[in-house]
C-alpha positions in Angstrom: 0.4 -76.2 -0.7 -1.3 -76.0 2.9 -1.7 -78.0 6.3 -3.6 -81.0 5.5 -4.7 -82.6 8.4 -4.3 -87.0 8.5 -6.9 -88.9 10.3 -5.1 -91.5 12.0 -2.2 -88.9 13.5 -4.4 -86.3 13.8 -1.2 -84.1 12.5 -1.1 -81.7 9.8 1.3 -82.5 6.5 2.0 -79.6 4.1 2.1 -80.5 0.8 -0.3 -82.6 -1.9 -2.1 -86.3 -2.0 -1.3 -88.0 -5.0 -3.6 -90.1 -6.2 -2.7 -93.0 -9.0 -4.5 -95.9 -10.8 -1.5 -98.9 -12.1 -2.3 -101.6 -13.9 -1.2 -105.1 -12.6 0.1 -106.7 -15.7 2.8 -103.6 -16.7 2.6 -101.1 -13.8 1.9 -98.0 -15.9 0.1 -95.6 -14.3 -3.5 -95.3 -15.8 -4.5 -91.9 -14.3 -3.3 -90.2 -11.5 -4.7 -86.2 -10.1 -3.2 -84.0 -7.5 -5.1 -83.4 -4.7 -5.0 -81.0 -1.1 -7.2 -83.3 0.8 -5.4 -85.3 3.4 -7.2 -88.5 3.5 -8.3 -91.0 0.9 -11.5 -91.6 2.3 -13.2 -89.7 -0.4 -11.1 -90.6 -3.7 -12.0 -94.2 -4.8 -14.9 -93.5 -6.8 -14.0 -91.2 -8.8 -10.2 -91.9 -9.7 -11.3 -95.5 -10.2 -13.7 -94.9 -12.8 -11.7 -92.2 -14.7 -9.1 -95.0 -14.9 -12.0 -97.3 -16.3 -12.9 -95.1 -19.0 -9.2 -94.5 -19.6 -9.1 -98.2 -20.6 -11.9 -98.3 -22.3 -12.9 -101.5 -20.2 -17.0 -102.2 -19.4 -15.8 -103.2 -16.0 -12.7 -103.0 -13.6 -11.4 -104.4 -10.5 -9.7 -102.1 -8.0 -7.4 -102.7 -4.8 -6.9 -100.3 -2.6 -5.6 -100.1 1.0 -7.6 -99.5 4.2 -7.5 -95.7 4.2 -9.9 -96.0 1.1 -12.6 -98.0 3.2 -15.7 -95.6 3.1 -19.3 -97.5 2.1 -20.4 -94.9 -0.1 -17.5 -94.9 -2.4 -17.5 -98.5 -2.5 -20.8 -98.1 -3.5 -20.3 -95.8 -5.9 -17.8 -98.6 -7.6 -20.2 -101.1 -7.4 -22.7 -98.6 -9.4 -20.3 -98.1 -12.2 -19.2 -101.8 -13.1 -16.1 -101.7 -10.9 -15.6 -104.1 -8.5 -13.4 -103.1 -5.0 -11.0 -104.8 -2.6 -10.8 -102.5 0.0 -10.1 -104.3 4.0 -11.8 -102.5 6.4 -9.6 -100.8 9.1 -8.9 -102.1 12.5 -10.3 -99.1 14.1 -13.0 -100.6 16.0 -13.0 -99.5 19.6 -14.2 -102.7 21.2 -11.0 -104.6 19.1 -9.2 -102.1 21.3 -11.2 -102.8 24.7 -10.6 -106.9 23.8 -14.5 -106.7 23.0 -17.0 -108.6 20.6 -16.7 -106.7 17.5 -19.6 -106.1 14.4 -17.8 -109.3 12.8 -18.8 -111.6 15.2 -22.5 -110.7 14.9 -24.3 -112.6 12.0 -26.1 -110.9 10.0 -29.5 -113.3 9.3 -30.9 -111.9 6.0 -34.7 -113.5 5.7 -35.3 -112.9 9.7 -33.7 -109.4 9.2 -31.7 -110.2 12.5 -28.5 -110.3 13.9 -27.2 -113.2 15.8 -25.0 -112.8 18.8 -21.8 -114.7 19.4 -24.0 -115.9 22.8 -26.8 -117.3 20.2 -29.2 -114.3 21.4 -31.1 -112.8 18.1 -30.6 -108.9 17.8 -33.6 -107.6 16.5 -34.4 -104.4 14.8 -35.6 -101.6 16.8 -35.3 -98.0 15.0 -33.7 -96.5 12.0 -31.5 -93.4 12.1 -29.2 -91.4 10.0 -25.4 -91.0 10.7 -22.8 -88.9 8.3 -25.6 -88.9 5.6 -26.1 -92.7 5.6 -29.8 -94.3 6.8 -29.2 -96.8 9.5 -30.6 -99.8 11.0 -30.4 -100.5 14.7 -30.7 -104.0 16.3 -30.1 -104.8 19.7 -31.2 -108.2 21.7 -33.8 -108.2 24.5 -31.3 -110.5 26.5 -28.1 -108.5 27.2 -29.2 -107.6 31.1 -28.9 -111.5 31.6 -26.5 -112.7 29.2 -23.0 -114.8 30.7 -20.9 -113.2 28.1 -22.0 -109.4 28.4 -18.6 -108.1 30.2 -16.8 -109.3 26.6 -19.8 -107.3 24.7 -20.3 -104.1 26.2 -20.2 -102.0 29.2 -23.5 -100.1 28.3 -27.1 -102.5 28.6 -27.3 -103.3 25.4 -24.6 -103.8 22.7 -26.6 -101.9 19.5 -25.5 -102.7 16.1 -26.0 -100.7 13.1 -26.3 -101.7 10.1 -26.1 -99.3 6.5 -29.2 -99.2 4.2 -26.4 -100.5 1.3 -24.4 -102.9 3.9 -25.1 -105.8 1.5 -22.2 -104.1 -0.5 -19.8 -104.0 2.0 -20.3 -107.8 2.9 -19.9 -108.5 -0.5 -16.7 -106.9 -0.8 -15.7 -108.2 2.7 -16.5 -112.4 0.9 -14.2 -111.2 -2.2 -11.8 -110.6 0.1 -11.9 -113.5 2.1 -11.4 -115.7 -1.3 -8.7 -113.3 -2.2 -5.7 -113.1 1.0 -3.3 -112.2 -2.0 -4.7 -109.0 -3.2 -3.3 -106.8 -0.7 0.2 -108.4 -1.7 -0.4 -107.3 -5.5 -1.4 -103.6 -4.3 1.4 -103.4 -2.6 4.2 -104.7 -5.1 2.1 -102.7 -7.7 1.3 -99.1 -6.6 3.9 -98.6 -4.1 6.7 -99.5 -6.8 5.5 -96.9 -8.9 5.2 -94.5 -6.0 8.9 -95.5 -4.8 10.6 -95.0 -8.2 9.0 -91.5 -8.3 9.9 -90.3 -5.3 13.2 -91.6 -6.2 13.0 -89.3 -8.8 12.0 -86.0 -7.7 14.7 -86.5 -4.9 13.7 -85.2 -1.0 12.0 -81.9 -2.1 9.5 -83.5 -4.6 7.5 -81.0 -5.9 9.4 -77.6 -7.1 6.2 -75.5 -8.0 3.8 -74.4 -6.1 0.0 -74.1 -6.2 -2.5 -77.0 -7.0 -2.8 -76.1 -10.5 1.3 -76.2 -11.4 1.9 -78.6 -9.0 -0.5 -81.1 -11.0 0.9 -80.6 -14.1 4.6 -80.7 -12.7 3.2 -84.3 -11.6 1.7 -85.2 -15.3 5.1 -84.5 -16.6 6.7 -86.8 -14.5 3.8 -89.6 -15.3 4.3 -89.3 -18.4 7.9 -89.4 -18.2 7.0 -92.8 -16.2 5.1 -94.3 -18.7 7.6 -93.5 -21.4 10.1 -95.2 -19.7 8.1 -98.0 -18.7 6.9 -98.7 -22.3 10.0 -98.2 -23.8 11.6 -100.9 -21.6 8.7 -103.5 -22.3 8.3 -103.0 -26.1 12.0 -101.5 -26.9 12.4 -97.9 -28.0 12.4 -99.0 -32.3 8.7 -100.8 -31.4 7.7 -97.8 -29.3 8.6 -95.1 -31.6 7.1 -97.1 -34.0 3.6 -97.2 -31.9 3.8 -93.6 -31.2 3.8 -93.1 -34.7 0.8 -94.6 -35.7 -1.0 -93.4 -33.2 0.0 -90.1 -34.1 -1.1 -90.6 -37.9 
């Protein structure tokens, strides 16, 4: 194992980021792989559509929790038939300042502009690129004058950027919206699986080292999972039985 450093505490962990698909209706685990990356950010994508093609299904729906927020994974779900419920997180730095956040800006579609919480339209003004993403700027001619600058920001005008693919992520954002229940099911799904494991393994959790024994240490204990889980859904003589015939 090594350091792996976690965004939010800016600390380092030593050990390994399990990552795992469960199904809603049974809570097995779908797929799950072993990773030494300490943040999410980058694993939706493609764990989500190797649990698709594990089920076999032409399309999927996937919760996930706020470390998983990153546009071009989202993206990437949105490209291969799955659709994501992912809540942004409460990062912003003006939430933290008690400022107008990128919420309370409204995006205009057919005028490509946004509107500002004092009714000012934020205009486009230049395009730029930021961590590989093309973005849109907009920023309103009025700030200098505006009553309700010292809530917006300290600087002359409160820019907004928007992502080439945004669309996606306010798509997502409406899902979630009609949806305040999904974060409840990701929790009582995932981290009941994750619970029981630990449970498991005991305080030490892994006892192998390096990535490669490490992730099959962890398949064995999936499986294990599963096998358990089936066998207390169908009954041991009707999973035997199942086992059989897919073995013939």
């Amino acid at each position: 194992s090594r350091s792996m450093t976690s965004d939010g505490r800016r600390t380092g962990t030593v050990g390994y980021n399990v990552q795992t698909v469960v199904d809603t209706k049974h809570h097995l685990i779908v797929e799950h792989e072993v990773t030494n990356v300490g943040n999410d950010r980058g694993q939706l994508s493609k764990i989500a559509v190797s649990a698709k093609e594990a089920m076999g299904k032409p399309g999927l729906k996937v919760l996930a929790d706020r470390g998983y927020y990153s546009g071009p994974e989202i993206r990437s779900c949105d490209l291969a038939g799955i659709t994501a419920y992912v809540p942004k997180p409460l990062t912003s730095a003006s939430r933290k300042k008690g400022l107008f956040t990128k919420r309370d800006f409204v995006y205009v579609a057919k005028d490509d502009v946004y509107r500002c919480p004092a009714g000012e339209r934020a205009i486009h003004r230049f395009n730029t690129v930021e961590n590989e993403m093309n973005l849109r700027v907009y920023w309103p001619s009025a700030c200098p004058r505006c009553p309700l600058k010292a809530r917006c920001s300290p600087s002359d005008y409160r820019r907004i950027r928007r992502w080439e693919h945004e669309h996606v992520l306010e798509a997502m954002q409406r899902r979630l919206d009609r949806s305040p229940e999904a974060m409840t099911v990701r929790r009582s799904t995932v981290e009941h699986v994750f619970g029981t494991l630990k449970y498991w393994m005991g305080s030490t959790h892994f006892l192998t080292r390096t990535l490669g024994r490490v992730s099959t240490e962890m398949s064995l204990q999936v499986l294990a999972y599963n096998l358990k889980r089936v066998m207390n859904i169908l009954g041991v003589a009707r999973t035997m039985k199942a086992m059989r015939m897919a073995g013939s």
